[in-house]
C-alpha positions, -999 to 999 in steps of 0.1 A, spaced: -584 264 162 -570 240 184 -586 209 160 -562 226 130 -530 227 158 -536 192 170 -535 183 133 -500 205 124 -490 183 154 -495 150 144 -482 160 103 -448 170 117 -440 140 139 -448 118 114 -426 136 84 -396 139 113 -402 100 117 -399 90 81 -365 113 78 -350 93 107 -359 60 93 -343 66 58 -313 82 73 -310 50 96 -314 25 63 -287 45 44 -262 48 70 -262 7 73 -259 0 40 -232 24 30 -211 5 65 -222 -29 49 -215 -21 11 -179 -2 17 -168 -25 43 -136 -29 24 -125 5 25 -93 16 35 -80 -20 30 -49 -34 7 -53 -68 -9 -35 -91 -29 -44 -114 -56 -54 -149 -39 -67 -171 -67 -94 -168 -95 -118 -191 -121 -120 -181 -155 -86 -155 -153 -51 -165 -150 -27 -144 -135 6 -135 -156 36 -126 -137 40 -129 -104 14 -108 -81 -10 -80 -83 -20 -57 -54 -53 -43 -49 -63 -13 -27 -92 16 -18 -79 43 0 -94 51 38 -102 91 27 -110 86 -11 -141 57 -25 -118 52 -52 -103 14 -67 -65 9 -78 -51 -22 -88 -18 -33 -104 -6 -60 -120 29 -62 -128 26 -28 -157 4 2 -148 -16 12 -119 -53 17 -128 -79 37 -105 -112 48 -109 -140 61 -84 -168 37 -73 -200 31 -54 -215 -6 -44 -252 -5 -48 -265 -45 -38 -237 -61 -35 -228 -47 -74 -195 -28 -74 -199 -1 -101 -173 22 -115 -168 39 -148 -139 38 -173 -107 35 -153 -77 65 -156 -38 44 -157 -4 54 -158 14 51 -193 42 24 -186 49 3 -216 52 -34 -204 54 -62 -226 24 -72 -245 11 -102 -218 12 -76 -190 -10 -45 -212 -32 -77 -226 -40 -80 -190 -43 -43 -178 -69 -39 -202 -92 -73 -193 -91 -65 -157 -98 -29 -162 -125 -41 -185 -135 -62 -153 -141 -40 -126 -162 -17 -148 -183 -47 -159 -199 -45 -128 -193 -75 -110 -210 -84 -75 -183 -79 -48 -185 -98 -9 -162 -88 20 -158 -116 41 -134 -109 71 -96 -111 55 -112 -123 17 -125 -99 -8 -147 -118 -39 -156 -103 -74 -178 -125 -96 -184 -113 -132 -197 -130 -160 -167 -147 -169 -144 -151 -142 -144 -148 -104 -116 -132 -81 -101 -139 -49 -81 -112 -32 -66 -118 1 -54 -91 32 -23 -76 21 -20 -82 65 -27 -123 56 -10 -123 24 22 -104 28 29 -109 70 54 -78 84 93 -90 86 110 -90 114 141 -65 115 169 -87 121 188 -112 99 176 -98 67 197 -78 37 176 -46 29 183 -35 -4 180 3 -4 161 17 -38 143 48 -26 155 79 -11 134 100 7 136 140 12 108 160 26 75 151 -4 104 139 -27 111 105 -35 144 98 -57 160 68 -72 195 61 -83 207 37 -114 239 22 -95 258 -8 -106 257 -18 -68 227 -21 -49 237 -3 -13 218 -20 13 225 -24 52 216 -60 76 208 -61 113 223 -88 133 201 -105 160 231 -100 180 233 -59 182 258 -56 153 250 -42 116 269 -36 86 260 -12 55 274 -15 21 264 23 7 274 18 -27 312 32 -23 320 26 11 313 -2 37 309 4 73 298 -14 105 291 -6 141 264 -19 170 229 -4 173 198 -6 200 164 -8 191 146 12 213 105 5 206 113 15 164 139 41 171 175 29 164 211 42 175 237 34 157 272 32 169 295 37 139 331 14 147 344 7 114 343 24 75 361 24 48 379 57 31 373 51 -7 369 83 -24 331 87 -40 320 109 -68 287 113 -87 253 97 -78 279 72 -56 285 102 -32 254 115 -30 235 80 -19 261 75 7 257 113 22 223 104 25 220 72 37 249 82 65 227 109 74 202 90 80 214 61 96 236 86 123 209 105 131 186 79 154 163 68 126 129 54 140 120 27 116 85 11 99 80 -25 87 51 -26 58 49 -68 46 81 -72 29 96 -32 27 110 -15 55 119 30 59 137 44 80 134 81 89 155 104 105 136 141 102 127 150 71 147 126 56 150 89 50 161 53 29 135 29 18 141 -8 13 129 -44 4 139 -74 17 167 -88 -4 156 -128 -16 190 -139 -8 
């Protein structure tokens, strides 16, 4: 009896060792292999491809192990797994933009890409896919695309923001509002101009309306300036992502890019 319990003994510490040892190996290389996720990237540089247009942004969500890039026409995605260093994923979903033909030629040779399984290295801000044919670079959106200051730029406002919903207006005038270094900001908002003083208290701003002009607005005109005055009167905190900066005030809120001017 106690030779068959010394034996039970000695069979179930080593089967709880083995358990602890694969669970140990698989928990390392999942950290090693997704390394990258939760990370936005841009295109850096590549062999064997050439880019057409002018960028293309690449990103895997933080709470999803899913790929989306986009080059200038659709956005592709797809779910994925790294297994050795190869990046695996099947055939990729897109949206259904028409672009011109350069732009879908190249939708479809880097979606046919990243399902070619390529190897992929994450190497602190630099992200590396080698296929057969070409190699690409992709760099930290945080490297590539630095956060603008505030101050001494024209934001062009193209997105309005409402609760979930995200609207856009077709207006032969682009409203958009700057922020002096000095404490003073104007806002053109597509009918009427106004200006006034603000403070910028650690991303919240108050704005000190002194000046606007009386033009009567009708149509999508009035409606964009109702908003945008809402939100700029209502102590807006603001965000800077790279090159686009929102401002919210409650529920609602104005999105904008910097103007290249």
């Amino acid at each position: 009896m106690t030779t068959f319990m010394t034996l039970l003994l000695m069979f179930a510490c080593g089967d709880k060792s083995n358990d602890t040892a694969t669970t140990d190996d698989t928990a390392t290389t999942t950290e090693e292999s997704y390394s990258f996720q939760g990370f936005d990237f841009r295109f850096e540089s590549a062999e064997g491809f050439r880019l057409v247009g002018d960028s293309m942004s690449l990103s895997f969500p933080s709470d999803s192990l899913e790929i989306r890039f986009s080059a200038g026409c659709n956005t592709h995605y797809a779910e994925y797994q790294v297994n050795n260093s190869v990046f695996e994923t099947s055939m990729m979903s897109a949206t259904e933009m028409g672009c011109d033909t350069a732009l879908m030629d190249q939708d479809a040779w880097l979606a046919e890409f990243f399902t070619s399984s390529p190897t992929v290295e994450h190497d602190g801000d630099v992200l590396t896919f080698t296929g057969s044919e070409a190699t690409l670079v992709f760099i930290d959106k945080e490297v590539a695309v630095p956060d603008l200051m505030l101050t001494s730029l024209t934001w062009e406002i193209d997105s309005y923001i409402d609760g979930d919903a995200v609207s856009a207006y077709n207006l032969n005038v682009m409203p958009n509002v700057y922020f002096a270094s000095d404490g003073t900001f104007t806002a053109n908002m597509g009918c009427n101009g106004a200006g006034g003083s603000y403070s910028d208290d650690g991303g919240t701003l108050t704005l000190t309306f002194e000046m606007m002009t009386e033009a009567m607005c009708e149509g999508d005109l009035n409606t964009v300036e109702s908003h945008i005055f809402n939100v700029l009167n209502n102590t807006p905190t603001y965000e800077i992502d790279g090159e686009r900066l929102t401002l919210m005030a409650g529920e609602r809120g104005i999105s904008a890019y910097a103007s290249a001017e």
